[in-house]
C-alpha positions as CSV (number, residue, x, y, z in Angstrom):
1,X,40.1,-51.6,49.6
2,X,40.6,-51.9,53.6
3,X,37.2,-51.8,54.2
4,X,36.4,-54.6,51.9
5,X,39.8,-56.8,52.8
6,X,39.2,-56.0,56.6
7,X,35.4,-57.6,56.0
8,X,36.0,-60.6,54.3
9,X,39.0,-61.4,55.8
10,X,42.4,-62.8,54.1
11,X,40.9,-66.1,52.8
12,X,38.7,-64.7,50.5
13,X,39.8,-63.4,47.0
14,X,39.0,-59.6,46.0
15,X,39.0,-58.6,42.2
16,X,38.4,-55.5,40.6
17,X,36.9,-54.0,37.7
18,X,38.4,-50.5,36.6
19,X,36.3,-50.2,33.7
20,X,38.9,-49.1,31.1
21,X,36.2,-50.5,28.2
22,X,34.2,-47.3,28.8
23,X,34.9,-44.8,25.6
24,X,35.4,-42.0,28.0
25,X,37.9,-43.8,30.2
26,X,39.9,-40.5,31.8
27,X,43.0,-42.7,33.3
28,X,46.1,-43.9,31.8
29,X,49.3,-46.0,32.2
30,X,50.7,-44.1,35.0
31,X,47.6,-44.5,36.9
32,X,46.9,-48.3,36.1
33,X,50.7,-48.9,37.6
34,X,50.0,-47.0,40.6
35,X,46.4,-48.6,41.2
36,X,47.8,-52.1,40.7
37,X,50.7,-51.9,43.0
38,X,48.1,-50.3,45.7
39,X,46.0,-53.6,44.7
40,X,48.6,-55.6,45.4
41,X,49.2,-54.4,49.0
42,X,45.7,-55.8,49.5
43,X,45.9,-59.3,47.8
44,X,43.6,-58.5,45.2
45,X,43.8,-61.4,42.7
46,X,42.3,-60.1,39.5
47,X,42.3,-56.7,38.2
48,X,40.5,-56.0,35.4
49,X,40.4,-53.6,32.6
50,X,42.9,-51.3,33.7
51,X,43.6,-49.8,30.3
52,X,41.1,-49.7,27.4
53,X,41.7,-52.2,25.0
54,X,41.3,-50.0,21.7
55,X,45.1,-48.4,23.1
56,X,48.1,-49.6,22.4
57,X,49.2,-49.1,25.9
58,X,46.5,-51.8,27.0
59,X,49.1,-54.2,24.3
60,X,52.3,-53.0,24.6
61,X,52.6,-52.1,28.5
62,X,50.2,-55.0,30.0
63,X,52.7,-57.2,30.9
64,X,54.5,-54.2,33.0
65,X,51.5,-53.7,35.2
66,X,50.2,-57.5,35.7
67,X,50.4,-58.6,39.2
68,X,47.4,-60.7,38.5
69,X,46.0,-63.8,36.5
70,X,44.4,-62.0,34.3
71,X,44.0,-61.9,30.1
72,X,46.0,-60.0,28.0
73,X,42.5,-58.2,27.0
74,X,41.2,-57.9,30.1
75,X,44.4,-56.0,32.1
């Protein structure tokens, strides 16, 4: 995430897609809180997928790991 930030510069906006649609998706909660407050230490605007949608993590826990405009299905 420094490499890309440090190479566009703070006027652009970074977003990221984690994914979490794949059926094998290996992460969880805990690691979609840690990765979003790393993301927001680099003004990423949009985080995607965080969680798989099929859990009811991805429902219930959402709104604890938003930092960014993003969905309810897509967090």
């Amino acid at each position: 995430m420094q490499t890309a930030r440090d190479t566009v510069g703070p006027d652009v906006e970074l977003m990221v897609d984690a994914g979490g649609s794949d059926a094998y998706w290996p992460h969880g909660y805990k690691w979609a809180l840690r990765t979003a407050q790393m993301l927001a230490a680099y003004d990423v605007v949009w985080f995607e997928e965080a969680l798989p949608p099929t859990t009811w993590l991805a429902t219930s826990n959402c709104a604890a790991i938003r930092r960014f405009p993003s969905p309810p299905a897509k967090c």
